[in-house]
N, C-alpha and C positions, 0 to 999 in steps of 0.2 A: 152448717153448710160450708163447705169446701170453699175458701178465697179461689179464684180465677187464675189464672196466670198464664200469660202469653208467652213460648221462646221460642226462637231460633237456635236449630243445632247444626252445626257445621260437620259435617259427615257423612261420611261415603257409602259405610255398612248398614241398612235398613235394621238390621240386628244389634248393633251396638246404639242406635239412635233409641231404640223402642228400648232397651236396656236402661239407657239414662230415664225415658221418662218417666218410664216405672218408679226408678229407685225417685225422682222429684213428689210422683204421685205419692209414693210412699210416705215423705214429707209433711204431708198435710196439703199439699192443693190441686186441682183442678186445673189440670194442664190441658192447655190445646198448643202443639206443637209444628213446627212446622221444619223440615230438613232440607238445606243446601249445601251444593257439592263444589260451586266455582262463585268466584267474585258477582258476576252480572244475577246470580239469583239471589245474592245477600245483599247485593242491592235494590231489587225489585221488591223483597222479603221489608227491609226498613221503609223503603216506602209505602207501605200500605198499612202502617202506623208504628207508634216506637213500641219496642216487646220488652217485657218485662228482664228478661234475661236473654241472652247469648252463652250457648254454651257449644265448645269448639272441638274436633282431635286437632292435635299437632300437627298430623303429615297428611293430607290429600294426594291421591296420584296427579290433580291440578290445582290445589290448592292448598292453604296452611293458615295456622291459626296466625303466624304473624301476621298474612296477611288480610286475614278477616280482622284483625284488631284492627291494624291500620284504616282499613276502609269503614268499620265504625267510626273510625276517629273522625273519619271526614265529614259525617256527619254530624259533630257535633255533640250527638245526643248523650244522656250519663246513663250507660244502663250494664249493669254487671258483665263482664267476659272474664269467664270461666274457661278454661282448659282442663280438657279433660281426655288422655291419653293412655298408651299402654306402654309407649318405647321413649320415654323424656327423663334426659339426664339431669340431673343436680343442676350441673352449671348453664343447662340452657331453659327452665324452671326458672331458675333467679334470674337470667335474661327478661324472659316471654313476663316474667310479673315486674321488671324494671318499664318494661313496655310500654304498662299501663293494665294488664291482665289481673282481676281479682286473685284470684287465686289459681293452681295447680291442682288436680285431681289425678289421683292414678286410678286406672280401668280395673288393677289388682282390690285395690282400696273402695271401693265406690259408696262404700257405706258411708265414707266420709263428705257423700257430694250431698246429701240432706240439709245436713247442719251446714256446710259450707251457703248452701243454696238460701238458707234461712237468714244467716247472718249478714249475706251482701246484698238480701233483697229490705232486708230491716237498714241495712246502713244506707242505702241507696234510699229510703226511704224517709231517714234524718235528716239525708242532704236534701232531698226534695224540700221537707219543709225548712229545713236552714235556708236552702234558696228563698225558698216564698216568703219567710220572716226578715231577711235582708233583702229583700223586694218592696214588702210590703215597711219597714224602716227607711229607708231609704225615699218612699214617695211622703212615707211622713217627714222627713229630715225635709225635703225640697219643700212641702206646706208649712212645716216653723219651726224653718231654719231662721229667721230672725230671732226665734224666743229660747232656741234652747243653745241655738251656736257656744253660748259663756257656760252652758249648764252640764256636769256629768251626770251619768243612770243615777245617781242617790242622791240626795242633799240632804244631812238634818242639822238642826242646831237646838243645844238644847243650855242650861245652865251647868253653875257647876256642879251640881247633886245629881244632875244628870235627865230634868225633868224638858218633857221635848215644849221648845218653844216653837219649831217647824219642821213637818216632813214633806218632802216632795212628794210629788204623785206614784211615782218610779217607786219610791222607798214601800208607803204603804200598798202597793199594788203586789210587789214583792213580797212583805211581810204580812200580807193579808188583815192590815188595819184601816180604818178609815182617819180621817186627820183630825176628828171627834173625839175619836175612842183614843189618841197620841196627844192631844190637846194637855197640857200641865200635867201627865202622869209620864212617870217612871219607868218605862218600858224596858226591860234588861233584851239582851239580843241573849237565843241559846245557844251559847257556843260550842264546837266541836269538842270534847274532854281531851283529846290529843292539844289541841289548840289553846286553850285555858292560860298556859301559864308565859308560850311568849307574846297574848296578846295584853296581858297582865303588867310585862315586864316593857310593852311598846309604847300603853296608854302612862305608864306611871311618866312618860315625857312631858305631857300636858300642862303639867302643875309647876312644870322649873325649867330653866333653859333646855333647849332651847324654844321650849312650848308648843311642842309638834312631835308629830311621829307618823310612820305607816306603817303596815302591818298587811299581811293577805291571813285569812282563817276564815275556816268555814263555821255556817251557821245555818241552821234553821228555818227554811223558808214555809212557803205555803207550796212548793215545790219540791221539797226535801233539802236536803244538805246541798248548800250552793258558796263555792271558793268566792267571800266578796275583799275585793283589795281595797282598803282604805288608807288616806289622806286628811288627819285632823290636824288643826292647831289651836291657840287657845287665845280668844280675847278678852284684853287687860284693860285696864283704865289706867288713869294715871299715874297711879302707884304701885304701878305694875300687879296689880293682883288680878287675877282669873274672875271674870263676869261672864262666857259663855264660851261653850265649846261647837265650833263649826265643823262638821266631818261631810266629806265627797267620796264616795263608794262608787264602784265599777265592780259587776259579777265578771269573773274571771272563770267561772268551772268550764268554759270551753276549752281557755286556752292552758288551763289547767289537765285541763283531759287531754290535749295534744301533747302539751309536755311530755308529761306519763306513757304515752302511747310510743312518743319518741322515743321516751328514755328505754321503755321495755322491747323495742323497735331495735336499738343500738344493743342493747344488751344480748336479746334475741342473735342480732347478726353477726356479734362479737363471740356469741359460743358459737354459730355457725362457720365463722374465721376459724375459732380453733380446733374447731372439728373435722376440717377440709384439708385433707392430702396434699393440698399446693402450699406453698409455703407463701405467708404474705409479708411485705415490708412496709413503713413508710418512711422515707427517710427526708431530710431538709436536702437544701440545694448546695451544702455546706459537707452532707455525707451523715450528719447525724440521724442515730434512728431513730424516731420517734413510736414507733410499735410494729412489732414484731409476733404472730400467730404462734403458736405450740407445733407448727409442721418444723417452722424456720431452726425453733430450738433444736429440735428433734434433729433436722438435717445436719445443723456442727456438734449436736454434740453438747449442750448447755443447756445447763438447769433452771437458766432465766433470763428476763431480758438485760439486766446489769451486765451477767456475766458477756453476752453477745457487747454491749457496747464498749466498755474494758479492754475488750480482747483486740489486739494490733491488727488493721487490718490486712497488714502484708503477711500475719500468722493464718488466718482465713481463707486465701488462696494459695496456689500452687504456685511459682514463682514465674511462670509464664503467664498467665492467666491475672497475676498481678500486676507483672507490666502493663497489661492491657485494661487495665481496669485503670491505671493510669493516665493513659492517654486518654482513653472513653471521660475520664472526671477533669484535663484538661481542654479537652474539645468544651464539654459544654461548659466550662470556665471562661472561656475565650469567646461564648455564642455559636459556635458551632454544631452543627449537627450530628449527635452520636447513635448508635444504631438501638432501632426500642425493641431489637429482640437479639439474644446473640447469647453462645455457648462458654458457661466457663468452670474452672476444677477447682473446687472447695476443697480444704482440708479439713477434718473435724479435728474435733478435743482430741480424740485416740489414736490420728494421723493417719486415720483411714481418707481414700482421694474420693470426690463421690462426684461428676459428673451433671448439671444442673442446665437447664434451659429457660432462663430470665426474660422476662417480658418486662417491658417499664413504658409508663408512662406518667406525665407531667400533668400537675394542677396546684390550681392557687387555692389557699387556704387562709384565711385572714389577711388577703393581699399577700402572702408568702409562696414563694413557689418550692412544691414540694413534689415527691417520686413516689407512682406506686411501681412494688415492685413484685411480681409473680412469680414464683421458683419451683420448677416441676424437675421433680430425680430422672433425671434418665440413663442414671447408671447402667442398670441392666441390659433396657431397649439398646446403648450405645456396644453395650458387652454380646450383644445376642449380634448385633448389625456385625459388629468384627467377624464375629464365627461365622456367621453366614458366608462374610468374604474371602474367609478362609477355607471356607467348604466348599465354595466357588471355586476358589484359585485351585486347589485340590483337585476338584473335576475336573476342570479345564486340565488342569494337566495330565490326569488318568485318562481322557477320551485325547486329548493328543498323542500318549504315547500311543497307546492303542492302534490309533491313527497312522503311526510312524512304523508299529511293526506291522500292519497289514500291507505295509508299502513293503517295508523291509524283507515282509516274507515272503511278495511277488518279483521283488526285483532278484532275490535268491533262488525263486525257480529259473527265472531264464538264465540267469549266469552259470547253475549249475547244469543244465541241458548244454550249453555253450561249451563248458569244461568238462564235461562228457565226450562233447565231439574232439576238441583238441588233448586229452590223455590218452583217449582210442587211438587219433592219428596218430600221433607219438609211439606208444607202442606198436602200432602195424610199420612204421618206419623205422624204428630201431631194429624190431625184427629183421626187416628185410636189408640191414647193412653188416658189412663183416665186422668184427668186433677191434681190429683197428683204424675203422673210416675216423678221418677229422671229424665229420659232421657229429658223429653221436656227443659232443661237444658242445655242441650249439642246441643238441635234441635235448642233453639234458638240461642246460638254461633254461630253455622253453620250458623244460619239465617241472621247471623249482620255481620257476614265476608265478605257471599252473596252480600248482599244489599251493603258494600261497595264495591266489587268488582261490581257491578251494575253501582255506581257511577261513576267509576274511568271511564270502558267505555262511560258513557254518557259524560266525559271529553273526551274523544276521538273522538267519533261522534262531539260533538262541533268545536274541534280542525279543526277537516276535513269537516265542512259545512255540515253535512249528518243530523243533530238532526231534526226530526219534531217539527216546530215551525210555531204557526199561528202569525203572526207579524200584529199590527192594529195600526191605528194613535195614538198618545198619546203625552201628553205635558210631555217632559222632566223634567221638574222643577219637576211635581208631580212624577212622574215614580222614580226619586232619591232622596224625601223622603221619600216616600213609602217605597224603599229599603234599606235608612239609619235606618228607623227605625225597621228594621231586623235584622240591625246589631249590635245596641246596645251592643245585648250578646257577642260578636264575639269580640267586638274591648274594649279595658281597658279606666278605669276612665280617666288616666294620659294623653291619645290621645285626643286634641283640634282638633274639624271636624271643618273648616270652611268652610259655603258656599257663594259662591260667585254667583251669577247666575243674569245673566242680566234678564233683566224686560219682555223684549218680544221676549224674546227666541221660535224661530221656534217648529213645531211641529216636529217629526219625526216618520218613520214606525217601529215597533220593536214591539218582544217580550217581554212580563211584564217578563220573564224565565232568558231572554238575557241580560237585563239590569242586574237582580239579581246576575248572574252570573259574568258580567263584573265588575261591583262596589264589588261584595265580593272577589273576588281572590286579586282585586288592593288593598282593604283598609287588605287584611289579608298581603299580600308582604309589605304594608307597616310597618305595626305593626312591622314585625318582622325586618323591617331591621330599622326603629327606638328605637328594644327593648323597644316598649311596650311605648314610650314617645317622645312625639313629635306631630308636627303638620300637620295634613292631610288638604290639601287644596281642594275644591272640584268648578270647575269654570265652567260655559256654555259660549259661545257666538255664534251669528249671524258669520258667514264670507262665504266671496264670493272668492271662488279659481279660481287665474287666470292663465292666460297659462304660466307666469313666474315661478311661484311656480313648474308646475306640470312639467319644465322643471329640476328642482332643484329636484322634489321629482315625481320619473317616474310612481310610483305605484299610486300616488293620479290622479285624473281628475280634471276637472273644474266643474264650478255651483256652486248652495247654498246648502250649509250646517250647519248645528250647531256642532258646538267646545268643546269637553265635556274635560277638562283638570284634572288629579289628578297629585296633586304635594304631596311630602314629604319631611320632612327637615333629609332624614337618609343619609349616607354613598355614596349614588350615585351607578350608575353601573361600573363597571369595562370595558375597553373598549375590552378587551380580549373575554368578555362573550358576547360582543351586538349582534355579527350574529346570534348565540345559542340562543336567549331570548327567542324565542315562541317556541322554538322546545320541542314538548313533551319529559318527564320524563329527560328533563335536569332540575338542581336544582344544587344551589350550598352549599345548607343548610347540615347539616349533616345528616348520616345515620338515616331514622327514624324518623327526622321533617320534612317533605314534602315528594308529590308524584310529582313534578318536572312538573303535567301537570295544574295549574292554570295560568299561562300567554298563554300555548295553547289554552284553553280555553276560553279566554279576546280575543283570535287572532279570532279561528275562529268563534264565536259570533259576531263580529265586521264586521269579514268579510262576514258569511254570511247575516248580515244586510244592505251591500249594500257600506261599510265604508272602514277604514283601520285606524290603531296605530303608532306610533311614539312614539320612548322612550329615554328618553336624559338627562345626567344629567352636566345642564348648567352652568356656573361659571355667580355668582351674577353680572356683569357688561354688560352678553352678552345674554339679553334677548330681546325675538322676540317675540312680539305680536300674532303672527300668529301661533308659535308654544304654546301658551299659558304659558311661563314659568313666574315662582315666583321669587322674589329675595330670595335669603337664600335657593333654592328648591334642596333638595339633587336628588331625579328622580323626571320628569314631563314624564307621559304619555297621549299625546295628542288625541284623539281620534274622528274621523268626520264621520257623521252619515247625511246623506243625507237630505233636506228638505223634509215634507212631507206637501202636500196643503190643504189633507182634516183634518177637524176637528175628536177631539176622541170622541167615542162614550157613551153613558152613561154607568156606570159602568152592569156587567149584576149582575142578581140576583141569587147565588147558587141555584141547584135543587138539592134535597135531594133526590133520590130515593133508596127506602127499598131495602137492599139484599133479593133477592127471588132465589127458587132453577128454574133451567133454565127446560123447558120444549120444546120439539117439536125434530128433527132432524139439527144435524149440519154435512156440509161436513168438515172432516180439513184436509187441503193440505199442507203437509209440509213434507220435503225431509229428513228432521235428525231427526233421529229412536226415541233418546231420547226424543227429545220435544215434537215427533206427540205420544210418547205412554203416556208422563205425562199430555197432553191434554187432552185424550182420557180419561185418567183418572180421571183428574179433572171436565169435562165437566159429565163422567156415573155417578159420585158419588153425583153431583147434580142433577142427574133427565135426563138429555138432551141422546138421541138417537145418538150412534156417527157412521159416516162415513169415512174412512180414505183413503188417497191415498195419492202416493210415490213422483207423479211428475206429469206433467200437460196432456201428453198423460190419461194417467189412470183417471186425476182427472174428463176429461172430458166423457171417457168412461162411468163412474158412474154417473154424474149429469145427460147425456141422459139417463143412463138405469132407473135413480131414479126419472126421471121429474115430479116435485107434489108433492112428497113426501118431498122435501131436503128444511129445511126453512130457512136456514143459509149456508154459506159457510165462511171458514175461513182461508183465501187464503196467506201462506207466500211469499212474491214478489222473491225469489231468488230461483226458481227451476228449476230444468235439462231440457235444451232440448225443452221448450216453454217460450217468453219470459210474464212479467205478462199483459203486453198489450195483447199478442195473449190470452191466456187463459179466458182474463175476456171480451174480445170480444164475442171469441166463447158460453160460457154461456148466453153472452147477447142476443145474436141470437137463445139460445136453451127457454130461459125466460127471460123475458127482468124486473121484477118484485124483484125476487128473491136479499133477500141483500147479498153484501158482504163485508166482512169486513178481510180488508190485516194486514200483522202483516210482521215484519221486524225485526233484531238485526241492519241494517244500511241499509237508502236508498240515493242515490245519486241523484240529479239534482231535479227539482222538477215533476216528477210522482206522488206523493202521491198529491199533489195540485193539478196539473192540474186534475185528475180522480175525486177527491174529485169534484170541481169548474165543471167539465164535469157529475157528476151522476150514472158514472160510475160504481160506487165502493159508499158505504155508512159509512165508517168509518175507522180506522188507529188505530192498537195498537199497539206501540213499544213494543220491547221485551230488558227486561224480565219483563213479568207481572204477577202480581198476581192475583188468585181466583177470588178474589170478583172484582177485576177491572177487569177480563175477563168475568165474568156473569153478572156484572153494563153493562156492552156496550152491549153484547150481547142483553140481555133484551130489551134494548131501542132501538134496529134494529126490535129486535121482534113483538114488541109493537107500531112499526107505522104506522099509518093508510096506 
């Protein structure tokens, strides 16, 4: 028949509870179970009697095994708590069983809760009766405690041949003799054969000074083998010779057995020390170590604990982190408070830094105050937190620029609709004065203010990816001398260009505009920050970006590309200015030499190319290939431009076509008053028929009421209320023939390409344009078969 067995299980899942009692029933007993999920029923639970076992999960969505132990505790009673779980780490296991928790079970493991279950209800069951037999001593002790108070568990005394003159009751009760059958006989004890020869070597005291000896060995009871610790010495007569020997015994196999259990307890925890990824210390209050885990070694670098103690300890940390280990060992020199968890950099044996997170806390040990000390690597986690904030800062600044040219690219619409209106008035007033008025004087000032105020936008639009650019295959090599020799003018005698350029440097896709632009802003920043002397270095190469790079540099990709590198031998960048470096009208020149947007401009040329920049100025020993740096190079800006597969194409051959005055009807759709009335102006004053509308409802009204008639349309992409796709649909549906030709201060994404490549649309003129370039296109829409 099945033993009985009462438990409490602490758990949530009806399925995981009926799971344990099975694997118990398994066991060998006859479980009746009972499951709670919150405190107040593990308390109603123990009171309606003590249960043989407790067995817990770790985590309750309101409850937890710590605190089902604890509320055991409060009662008092001894009865097994078990854990038993699916998600319990190592170090919170050694916790929940420092607790007071028999033991840990994993939900994985469960086979192991049988025997577990067996062994804590059998020790729970020792203890019971150790309780009850130190109960039941103890009421014997208070009834004669007068007779035995002088007496220990054994007495015998026998002669010197060893024949018993007296055993106590204890002895023969033990020995299972009666004090008859001990009476003048010889009785040998059987002793342990391990034991034999130093109880041999303890009695041989008896017979010569100093006439005494003790010994622990086991022997032979009517109980089995029992550890008894003896206490004899020898009485003499007068002339000193041995007349009988008196021995007092104490059974010790309890605390023999705790020993053992200690010892294999410590030994137990000390492979678990060394087995544990956290590295452990103990050191004196002096700094000495007194033991050291196999994590600890492993961390510097040492083959032993000798070699850790040997070793200096200002060779052990980083020279910063040793200072501070400093102060931390005279604060608590002094009785001060030093911090019991804090960050600091080890060096190992092979001078590798390795980053550590220390815990320490204080205890007395034979009245000495000593440290433990906990040491967990957090090299990596510290190495992976850097990247993170460097991935951060990275974003942060790509969604800033971004940010900067979607401004950049609206504040360039309205300036160039602005400068629309005033290069039309200009032109319609120069027309209208004779050609020696004073004023044309003053028209053209206006005119060159203009035109640079022209510029400065199309520095903007660049910045912010909006510039219309046809980008065609082209061999790098030629594309930057083509544009070095532009520069000429621009760059002083005293500036040495060198160029460097591998042999069979890839093609790439780009604008001839793009290029001009990226090599003039970099060789004019450099000029200035070498004052005019110095050496521009100018480099290409092939390279293949791999995923290690683009892990280091989050804004790049992988594939092939070509490496276009400008170095300079000036001054270098300041590290203060590097986030700042493409951000338009930042400049650090003084009032009046710069408009602060030529590295904008370098940015977004580059980036609308398909690329990206890198700017750095490198100390001569720490040069990277990849980043294409010089030695001696005060800035290197590196710059990578996508492989392109196809070949460039032959150069094309200017078409010269005559200014002629415009004939026929044009519609123009443009929403700002100034532009559409100096159009309207420029277009009647050469000849051409004009049409005019506000916005794309109206423009469309007029194209159907004027169908036939309208030979042109001249359609700004940014009006109210239709977008320019619905517009130039709707037309295309009214006449599908009829050119037209879009005009913009800034366009985003690529619409003008795609409509362009789709037929849609027959031509593009950025704004702000002038006369004869608005009647050159015009014409040549006009003029196609």
């Amino acid at each position: 028949m099945k033993p009985a067995l009462r438990i409490i299980i602490i758990e949530d899942s009806p399925d995981d509870a009926l799971l344990v009692v099975r694997e118990v029933e398994h066991a060998g007993y006859a479980v009746q179970a009972q499951r709670v999920q919150i405190a107040e029923e593990l308390r109603d639970a123990l009171a309606q009697g003590t249960p043989d076992l407790v067995l817990a999960d770790y985590s309750l969505p309101h409850f937890s095994a710590t605190e089902g132990l604890a509320t055991l505790k409060e009662t008092g009673l001894d009865v097994p708590f078990i854990v038993v779980s699916g998600s319990i780490g190592e170090e919170v296991a050694v916790q929940v069983m420092k607790d007071g928790a028999a033991d840990c079970v994993m939900k994985e493991h469960m086979s192991r809760l049988g025997p577990v279950v067996q062994r804590e209800l059998r020790e729970a069951d020792e203890r019971k009766h150790k309780r009850d037999a130190e109960r039941a001593l103890a009421e014997s002790e208070k009834r004669y405690r007068l007779l035995v108070e002088s007496q220990t568990d054994l007495i015998i005394k026998t002669d010197p041949k060893g024949r018993f003159l007296y055993a106590s009751p204890t002895y023969c009760a033990l020995y299972g003799k009666s004090p008859q059958e001990l009476a003048n006989s010889s009785y040998e004890l059987v002793i342990h054969p391990d034991d034999i020869s130093s109880v041999a070597d303890a009695t041989a005291g008896l017979f010569h000074p100093p006439y005494s000896c003790r010994y622990e060995a086991r022997s032979m009871t009517v109980g089995g083998w029992r550890w008894i610790e003896w206490n004899a010495h020898a009485e003499l007569d007068s002339q000193n010779t041995v007349v009988a020997l008196v021995g007092s015994g104490r059974d010790i196999t309890d605390r023999k057995q705790a020993e053992e259990a200690l010892r294999e307890s410590e030994e137990n925890f000390r492979h678990f020390l060394d087995d544990s990824p956290l590295g452990v210390r103990i050191v004196t209050a002096e700094g000495e170590t007194m033991y050291a885990n196999r994590a600890i070694l492993d961390i510097y670098g040492f083959s032993s604990l000798e070699e850790l103690r040997t070793t200096p300890v200002e060779k052990r940390y980083t020279s910063e982190s040793y200072i501070e280990f400093k102060k931390r060992y005279e604060r608590r020199q002094q009785g001060e408070d030093s911090p019991s968890e804090y960050e600091v950099n080890v060096v190992r044996k092979n001078g590798e830094v390795r980053h550590l997170l220390v815990s320490r806390k204080g205890q007395l040990w034979n009245g000495k105050k000593q440290y433990q000390l906990l040491y967990r690597d957090i090299t990596e986690s510290k190495r992976a937190e850097a990247e993170r904030e460097t991935m951060q800062a990275q974003l942060l600044q790509s969604q800033k620029m971004e940010a900067i040219g979607e401004l950049a690219g609206g504040v360039a619409h309205d300036f160039n609709n602005l400068l629309t209106g005033i290069l039309g008035n200009i032109a319609i007033m120069r027309s209208s004065l004779p050609p020696a008025d004073p004023l044309l004087e003053n028209l053209n000032a206006a005119e060159t203010a203009a035109r640079q105020a022209a510029d400065l936008t199309k520095g903007l639009l660049t910045f912010s990816r909006s510039a219309m650019v046809l980008p065609v295959p082209m061999n790098i090599t030629a594309a930057l001398n083509a544009t070095l020799a532009l520069l000429k003018q621009s760059l002083p005698a005293t500036m040495e260009i060198v160029r460097d350029y591998e042999q069979t440097t890839w093609n790439v896709l780009l604008d001839q505009s793009q290029m001009t632009q990226i090599l003039l802003n970099l060789a004019v920043n450099a000029r200035d920050a070498m004052k005019g002397k110095g050496m521009l270095t100018i480099r290409t190469r092939n390279v293949t970006i791999d995923t290690a790079y683009v892990h280091e540099h989050p804004y790049a990709r992988t594939g092939e590309f070509v490496h276009l590198s400008v170095a300079d031998t000036g001054v270098g960048i300041p590290p203060e200015i590097r986030s700042h470096l493409f951000e338009p009208f930042h400049t650090t020149k003084p009032i009046g030499s710069g408009t602060g947007m030529g590295l904008s401009i370098v940015y977004g040329a580059i980036k609308q190319a398909g690329g990206w920049v890198t700017a750095d100025s490198p100390p001569p020993e720490d040069i990277c290939s990849i980043r294409g740096a010089l030695s001696g190079a005060g800035t290197v800006f590196g710059i990578f431009l996508p492989r392109c597969l196809d070949e460039p194409s032959a150069p094309a051959v200017p078409i010269h076509l005559p200014v002629q005055v415009c004939s026929g009807t044009v519609l123009v759709v443009e929403d700002e008053p100034v532009v559409c009335a100096v159009t309207q102006a420029l277009l009647m004053r050469s000849g051409c028929a004009v049409l005019t509308a506000g916005d794309g409802a109206s423009a469309l009204a007029t194209f159907r009421e004027r169908q036939g008639t309208i030979d042109l349309v001249l359609l700004d992409m940014t009006m109210p209320g239709m977008t320019t796709d619905d517009v130039v649909h709707a037309m295309r549906a009214t006449d599908p023939h009829v050119p037209i030709l879009l005009t913009s201060g800034y366009t985003s994404g690529d619409t003008v390409k795609r409509m362009l490549a789709e037929g849609t649309v027959q031509g593009f003129l950025p704004k702000p344009y002038e006369l004869q370039e608005l009647l050159s296109t015009i014409n040549q829409l006009l003029e196609r078969p």
